[in-house]
N, C-alpha and C positions, 0 to 999 in steps of 0.2 A: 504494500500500500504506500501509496505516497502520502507527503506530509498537509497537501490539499486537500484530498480523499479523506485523511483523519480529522481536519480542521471542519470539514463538512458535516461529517458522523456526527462530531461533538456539536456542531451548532443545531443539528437536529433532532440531539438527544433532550437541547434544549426545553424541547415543547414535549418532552413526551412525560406525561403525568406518571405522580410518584406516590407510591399509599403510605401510608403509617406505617408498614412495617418495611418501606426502603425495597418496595417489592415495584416494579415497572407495570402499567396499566393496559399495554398493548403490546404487541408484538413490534421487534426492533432489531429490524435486519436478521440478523440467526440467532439473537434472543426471543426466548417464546413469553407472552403476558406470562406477570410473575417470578423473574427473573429477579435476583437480589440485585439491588442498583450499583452495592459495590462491584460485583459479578461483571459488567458493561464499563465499568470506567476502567478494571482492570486490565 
């Protein structure tokens, strides 16, 4: 991946709702909804 392609990921992770328990609300790229949010920034 390039360092654009990454800067994009993260700006569109931006909008993706987060629950109380740091768990993702939709599916995100090859994360499936429910996915711990530290899990996707790693």
């Amino acid at each position: 991946m390039t360092l654009a392609e990454l800067e994009k990921m993260w700006t569109e992770f931006s909008n993706i709702s987060i629950n109380s328990d740091d768990e993702i609300e939709e599916d995100f790229y090859w994360w499936e909804k429910g996915a711990y949010r530290f899990e996707v920034w790693h």
